[in-house]
N, C-alpha and C positions, 0 to 999 in steps of 0.2 A: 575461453570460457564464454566470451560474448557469442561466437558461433553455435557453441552447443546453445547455449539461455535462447537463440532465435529460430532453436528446432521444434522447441516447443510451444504448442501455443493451448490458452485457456479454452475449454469448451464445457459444455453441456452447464450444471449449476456451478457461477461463481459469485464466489462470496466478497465485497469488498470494503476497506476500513479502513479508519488512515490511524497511524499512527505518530509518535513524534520520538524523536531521536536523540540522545546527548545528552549531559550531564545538567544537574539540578542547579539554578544558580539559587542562592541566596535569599532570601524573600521576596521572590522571583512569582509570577503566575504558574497555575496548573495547567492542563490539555489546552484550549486551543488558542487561548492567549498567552502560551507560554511564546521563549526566544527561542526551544530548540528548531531543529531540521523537522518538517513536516514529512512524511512519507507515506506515500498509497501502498495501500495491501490487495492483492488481490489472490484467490485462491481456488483453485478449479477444483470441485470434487465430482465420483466418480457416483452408477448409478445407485451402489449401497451407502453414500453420502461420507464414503473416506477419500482422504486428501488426495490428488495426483500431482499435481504443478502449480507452484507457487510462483508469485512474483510481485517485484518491491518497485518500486518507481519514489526516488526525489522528486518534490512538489515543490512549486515556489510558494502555494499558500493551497487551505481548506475552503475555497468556492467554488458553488457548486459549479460553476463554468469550467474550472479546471477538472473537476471528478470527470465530467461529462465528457469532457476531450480524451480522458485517459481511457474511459471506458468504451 
């Protein structure tokens, strides 16, 4: 699975967003002060602006230092 995910790679317009992952705790924070997993989204589309390749990346956190590295 990791061999084919490293055949593809993002081009032309990509769109990216993070998102958070895991279960709701208890009167708990929302988005980005929440405790779950952070997770980068990134999403390649094509020149009629639909989807081709998708991809998710585990974050240790939402700064911008990290976005920049990934991107």
């Amino acid at each position: 699975m990791g061999e084919r995910d490293a055949s593809y790679t993002l081009a032309g317009i990509v769109e990216l967003d993070d998102a958070f992952f895991g279960a709701p705790t208890e009167g708990g924070k929302r988005g980005r002060g929440t405790e779950k997993t952070p997770v980068l989204v990134a999403l390649s589309l094509d020149k009629k602006g639909c989807p081709k390749y998708l991809k998710m990346h585990v974050i240790p956190d939402v700064k911008g230092t990290t976005l920049v590295n990934f991107a």
